[in-house]
N, C-alpha and C positions, 0 to 999 in steps of 0.2 A: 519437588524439583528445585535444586538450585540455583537460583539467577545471581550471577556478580555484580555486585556496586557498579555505579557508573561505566556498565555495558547496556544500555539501550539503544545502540545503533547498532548492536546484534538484532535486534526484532525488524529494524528496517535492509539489514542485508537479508533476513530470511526472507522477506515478502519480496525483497527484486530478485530473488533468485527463485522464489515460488512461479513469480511472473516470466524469467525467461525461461523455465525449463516448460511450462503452457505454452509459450510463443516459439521454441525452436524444437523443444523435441516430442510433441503431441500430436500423436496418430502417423509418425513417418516412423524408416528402420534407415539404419545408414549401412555404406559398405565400407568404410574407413572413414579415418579421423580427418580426414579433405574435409570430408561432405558433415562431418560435426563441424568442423571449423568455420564452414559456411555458411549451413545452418545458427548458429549462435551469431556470428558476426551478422545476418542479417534481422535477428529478431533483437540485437542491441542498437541498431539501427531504427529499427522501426520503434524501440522502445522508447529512445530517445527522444524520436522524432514527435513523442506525445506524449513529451515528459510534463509532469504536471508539481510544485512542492505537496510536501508531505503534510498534512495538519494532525497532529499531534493531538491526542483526545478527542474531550467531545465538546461539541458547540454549546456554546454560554446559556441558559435558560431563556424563556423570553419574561419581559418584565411583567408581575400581575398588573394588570387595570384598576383591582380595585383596593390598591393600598392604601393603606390610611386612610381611608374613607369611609365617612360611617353614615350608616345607612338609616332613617327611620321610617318605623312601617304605621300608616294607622290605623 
């Protein structure tokens, strides 16, 4: 699969669009595009409402305790 250079805020539009299609169109049927439009508009609202930033990778190691330290046994 190809990924472009400097497109990595493609992976962050797929997951808020992963999230609002879970928050507006899971487990309902609509009868026109009103009721999409109200639907979406209120699961971006709510999405919003608990918006949180993004952190990017993964969390830093924790540091060993027993660096450089040496040990003798007798």
């Amino acid at each position: 699969m190809f990924i472009p250079v400097r497109a990595c805020w493609l992976n962050l539009a797929e997951g808020w669009w992963r999230l609002l299609r879970r928050a507006a169109f899971a487990g309902q049927t609509f009868a026109d595009a009103t009721e999409i439009a109200h639907a979406v508009a209120a699961a971006a609202t709510q999405l919003n409402a608990h918006a949180q930033p993004w952190v990017w990778g993964r969390s830093p190691p924790q540091p060993r305790t027993l660096r450089r330290t040496f040990v003798y046994l007798l």
